[in-house]
C-alpha positions in Angstrom: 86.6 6.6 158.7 84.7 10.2 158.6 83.3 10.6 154.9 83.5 14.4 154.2 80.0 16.0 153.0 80.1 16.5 149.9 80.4 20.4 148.8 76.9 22.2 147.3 77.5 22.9 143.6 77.5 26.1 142.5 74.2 27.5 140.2 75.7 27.2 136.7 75.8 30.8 135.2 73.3 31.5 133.2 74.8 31.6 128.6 75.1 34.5 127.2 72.3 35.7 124.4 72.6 38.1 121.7 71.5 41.7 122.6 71.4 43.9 120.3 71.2 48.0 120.5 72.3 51.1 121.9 72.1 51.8 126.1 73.0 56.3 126.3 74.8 55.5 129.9 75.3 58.2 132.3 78.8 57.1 134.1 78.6 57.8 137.1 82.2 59.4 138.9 84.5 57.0 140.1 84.2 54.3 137.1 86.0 53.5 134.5 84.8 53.1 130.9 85.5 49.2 130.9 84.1 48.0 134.4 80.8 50.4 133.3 80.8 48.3 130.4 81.2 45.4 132.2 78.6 46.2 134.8 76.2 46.6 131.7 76.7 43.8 129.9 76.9 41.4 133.1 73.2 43.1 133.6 71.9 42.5 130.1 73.8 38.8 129.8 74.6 39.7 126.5 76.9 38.2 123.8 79.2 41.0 122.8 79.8 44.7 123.8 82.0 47.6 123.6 82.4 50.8 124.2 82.6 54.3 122.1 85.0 56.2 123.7 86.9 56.8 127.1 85.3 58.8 129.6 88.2 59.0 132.6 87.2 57.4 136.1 86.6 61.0 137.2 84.5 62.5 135.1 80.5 62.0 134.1 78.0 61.8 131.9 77.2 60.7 128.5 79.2 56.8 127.2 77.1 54.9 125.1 77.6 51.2 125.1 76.8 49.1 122.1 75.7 45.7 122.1 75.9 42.8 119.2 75.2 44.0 116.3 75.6 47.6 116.9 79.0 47.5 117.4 79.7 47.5 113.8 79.0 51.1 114.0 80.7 52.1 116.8 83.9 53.5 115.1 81.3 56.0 113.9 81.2 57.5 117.5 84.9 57.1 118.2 85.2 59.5 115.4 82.6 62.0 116.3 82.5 65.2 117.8 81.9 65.2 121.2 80.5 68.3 123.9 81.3 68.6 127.5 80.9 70.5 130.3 83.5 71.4 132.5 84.6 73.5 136.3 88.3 74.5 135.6 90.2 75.5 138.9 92.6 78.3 138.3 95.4 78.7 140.5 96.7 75.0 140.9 98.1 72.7 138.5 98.2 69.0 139.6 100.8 66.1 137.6 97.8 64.5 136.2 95.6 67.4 135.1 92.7 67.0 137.3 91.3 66.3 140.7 93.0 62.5 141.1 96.7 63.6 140.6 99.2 65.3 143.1 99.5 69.2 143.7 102.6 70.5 141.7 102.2 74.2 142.4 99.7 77.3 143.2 99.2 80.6 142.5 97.0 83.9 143.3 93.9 83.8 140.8 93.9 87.7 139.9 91.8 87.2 136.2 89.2 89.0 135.3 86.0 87.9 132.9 87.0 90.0 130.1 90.4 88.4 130.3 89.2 85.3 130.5 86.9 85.6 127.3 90.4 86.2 125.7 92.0 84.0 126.2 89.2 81.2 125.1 89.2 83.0 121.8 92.6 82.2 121.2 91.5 78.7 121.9 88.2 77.9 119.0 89.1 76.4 115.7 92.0 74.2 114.8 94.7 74.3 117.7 97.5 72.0 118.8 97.2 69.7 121.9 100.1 67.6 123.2 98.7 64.3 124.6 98.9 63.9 128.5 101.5 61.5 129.9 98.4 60.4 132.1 96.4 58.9 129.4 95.7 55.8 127.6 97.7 56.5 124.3 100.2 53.8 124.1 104.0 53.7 123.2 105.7 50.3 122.6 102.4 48.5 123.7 102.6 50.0 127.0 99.8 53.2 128.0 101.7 56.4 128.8 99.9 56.4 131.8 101.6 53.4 133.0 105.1 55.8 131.9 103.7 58.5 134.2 102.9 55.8 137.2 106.9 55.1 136.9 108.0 58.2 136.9 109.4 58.3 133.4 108.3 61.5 130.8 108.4 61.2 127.1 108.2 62.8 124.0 104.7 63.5 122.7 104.2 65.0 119.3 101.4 67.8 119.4 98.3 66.7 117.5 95.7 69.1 115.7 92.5 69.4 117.1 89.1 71.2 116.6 87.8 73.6 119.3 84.2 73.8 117.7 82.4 75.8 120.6 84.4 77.5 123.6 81.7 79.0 125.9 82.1 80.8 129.3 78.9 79.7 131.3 80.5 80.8 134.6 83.6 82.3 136.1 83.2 82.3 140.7 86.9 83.1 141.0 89.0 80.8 141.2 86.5 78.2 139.3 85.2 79.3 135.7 82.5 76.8 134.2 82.9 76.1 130.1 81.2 74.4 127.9 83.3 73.1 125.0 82.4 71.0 121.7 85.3 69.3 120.2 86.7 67.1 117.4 87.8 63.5 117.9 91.3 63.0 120.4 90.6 65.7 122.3 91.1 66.5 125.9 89.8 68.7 127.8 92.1 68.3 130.8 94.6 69.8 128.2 92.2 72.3 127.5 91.8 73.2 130.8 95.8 73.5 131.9 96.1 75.1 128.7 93.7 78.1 129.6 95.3 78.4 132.9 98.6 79.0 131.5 97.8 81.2 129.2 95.9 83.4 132.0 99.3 83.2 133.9 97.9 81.2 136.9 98.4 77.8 135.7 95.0 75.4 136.5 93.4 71.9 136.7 89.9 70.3 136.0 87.6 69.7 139.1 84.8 68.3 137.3 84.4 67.0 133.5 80.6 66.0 132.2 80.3 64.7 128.6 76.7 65.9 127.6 77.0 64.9 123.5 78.4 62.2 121.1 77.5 62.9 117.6 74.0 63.5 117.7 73.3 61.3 120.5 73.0 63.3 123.9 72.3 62.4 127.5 68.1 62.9 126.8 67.0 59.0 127.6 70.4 58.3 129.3 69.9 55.9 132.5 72.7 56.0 135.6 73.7 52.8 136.2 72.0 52.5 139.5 68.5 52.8 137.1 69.7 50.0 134.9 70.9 47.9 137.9 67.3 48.9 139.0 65.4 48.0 135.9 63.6 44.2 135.7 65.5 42.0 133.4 62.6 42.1 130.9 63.4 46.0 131.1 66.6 46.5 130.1 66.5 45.4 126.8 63.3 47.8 126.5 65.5 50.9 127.8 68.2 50.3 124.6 67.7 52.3 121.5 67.8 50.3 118.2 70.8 49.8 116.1 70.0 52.3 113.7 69.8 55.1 116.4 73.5 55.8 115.3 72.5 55.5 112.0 69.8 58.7 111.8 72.4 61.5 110.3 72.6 58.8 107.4 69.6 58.8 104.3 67.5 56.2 104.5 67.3 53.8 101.0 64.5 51.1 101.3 64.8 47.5 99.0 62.5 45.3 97.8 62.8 41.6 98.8 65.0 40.5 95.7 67.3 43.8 96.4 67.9 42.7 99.6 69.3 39.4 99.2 71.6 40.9 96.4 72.6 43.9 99.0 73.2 41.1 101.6 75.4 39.0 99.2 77.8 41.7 98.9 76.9 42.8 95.6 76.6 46.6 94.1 72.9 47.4 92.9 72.0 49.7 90.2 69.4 51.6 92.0 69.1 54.2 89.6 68.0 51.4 86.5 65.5 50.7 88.7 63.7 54.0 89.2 64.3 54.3 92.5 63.7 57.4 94.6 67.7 58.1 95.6 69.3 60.4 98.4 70.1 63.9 96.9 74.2 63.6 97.6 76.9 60.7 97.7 77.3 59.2 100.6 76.6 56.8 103.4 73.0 55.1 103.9 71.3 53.0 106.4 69.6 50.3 104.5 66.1 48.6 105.1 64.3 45.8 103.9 61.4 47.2 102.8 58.7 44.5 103.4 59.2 44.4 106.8 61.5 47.1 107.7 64.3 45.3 109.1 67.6 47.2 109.1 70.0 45.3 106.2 73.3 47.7 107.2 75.0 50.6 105.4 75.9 51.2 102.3 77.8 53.7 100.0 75.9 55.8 97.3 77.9 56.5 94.5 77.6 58.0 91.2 75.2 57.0 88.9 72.9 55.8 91.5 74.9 52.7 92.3 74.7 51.5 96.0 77.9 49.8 97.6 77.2 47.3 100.7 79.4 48.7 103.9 78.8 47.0 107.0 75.9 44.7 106.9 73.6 43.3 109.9 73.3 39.6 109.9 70.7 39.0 111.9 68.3 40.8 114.4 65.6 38.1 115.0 67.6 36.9 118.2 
């Protein structure tokens, strides 16, 4: 009887290592937040990732991806102000907001600049945004997107947001070019139908580029086809550190016998000890000062006490 060959074994797949730090991606159009992150961490082989904030498929620019330890601090972005730049088509509105969805109606684009400029001054400061039915809030566990792919409409409570900056950098009738900075939860799709049907023409976004999260920006970004690019010794090199969402904090440095109270959860009494303090209350990245190694952060409170946050455990991998 014919013996069967026996089948080639698959290479085992290389185990996943702690990586640690901060990689400023530029998404390119087409992806989605999660398979960029995916991509990315499949490239670095690391241990643990996440993302800091939903960028959709069809828009670009700035999502920064933390690995290991730094996502400890990556609510700290999902809470922070974000700037875009955006192409707003006047003239048609689509069911989804934007490029991907299905024409619902047109108009004749007759706006002029000046009209335009007032109608984005009715739109800074604190304003009220209903949520799409094409995004990933969720309702009984299930996205409203997933809703809107049935067919099905709900309710959506309006939600207060901050239009820091509302800039016209362009208007080429029927496209006008903004540049918007924004509080937390909001959209800019929104923004965009929003400003179209206020100028009486109703409108859609064409393109959407995220350009700022907190203080981080897309200077030292990489596209993904540079990190796929990249050597494997490389990558690593082209993250930034996990304090580099740390630098709008004050910087308090310990000595070694500090640091082992700090990393055993307990409150010091910096002032008894003469230390040099931040000037306010607040939050504080927190060093080791011997070698420099970042413990955390902390909360300084009154009387120069210092509260242990969110604490690194190690960085040596």
């Amino acid at each position: 009887m014919e013996q069967s060959s026996p089948q080639p074994s698959r290479p085992a797949k290389a185990p996943r290592v702690p990586v640690h730090g901060v990689l400023l991606l530029d998404k390119p159009v087409g992806w989605s937040s999660n398979d960029a992150l995916i991509k990315a961490k499949r490239l670095l082989n690391a241990l643990k990732a996440g993302h800091t904030g939903t960028l959709d498929p069809f828009a670009t620019g700035l999502l920064p991806l933390c690995f290991g330890e730094a996502t400890k601090f990556s609510q700290d972005l999902l809470e922070a102000d974000k700037a875009y730049e955006a192409v707003v088509h006047l003239g048609i509105v689509t069911n989804t907001g934007d490029t991907e969805g299905v024409v619902l109606s047109t108009k004749a684009v007759d706006v002029t600049p000046a009209q335009i400029e007032g109608v984005l001054q009715t739109f800074r400061g604190e304003i009220a945004q209903v949520p799409p039915m094409h995004s990933a809030l969720k309702r009984d566990g299930k996205p409203l997107y997933e809703y809107a792919r049935a067919g099905i409409t709900l309710e959506r409570e309006a939600r207060r947001v901050t239009i820091h900056q509302l800039e016209l950098l362009g208007y080429d009738a029927p496209y006008l070019r903004i540049r918007v900075v924004c509080s937390k939860g909001t959209y800019i799709r929104v923004l965009g139908e929003d400003i179209g049907a206020a100028l009486g023409c109703g409108a859609h976004l064409q393109q959407l580029r995220r350009t700022g999260v907190g203080t981080l920006t897309l200077d030292g970004s990489v596209t993904l086809d540079q990190f796929m690019a990249l050597e494997d010794s490389q990558r690593k090199q082209a993250l930034l550190p996990v304090d580099g969402l740390l630098t709008t904090f004050p910087a308090v440095m310990l000595n070694d016998a500090l640091t082992q109270r700090f990393l055993y959860g307990q409150r010091l009494a910096l002032g008894k000890e003469g230390m040099v303090l931040p000037a306010d209350s607040g939050r504080a990245r927190v060093y080791q000062e011997s070698n420099g190694r970042l413990l955390g952060t902390g909360l300084m409170q009154e009387f120069g006490i210092l509260a242990p946050e969110r604490l690194i455990s190690t960085l040596s991998d």
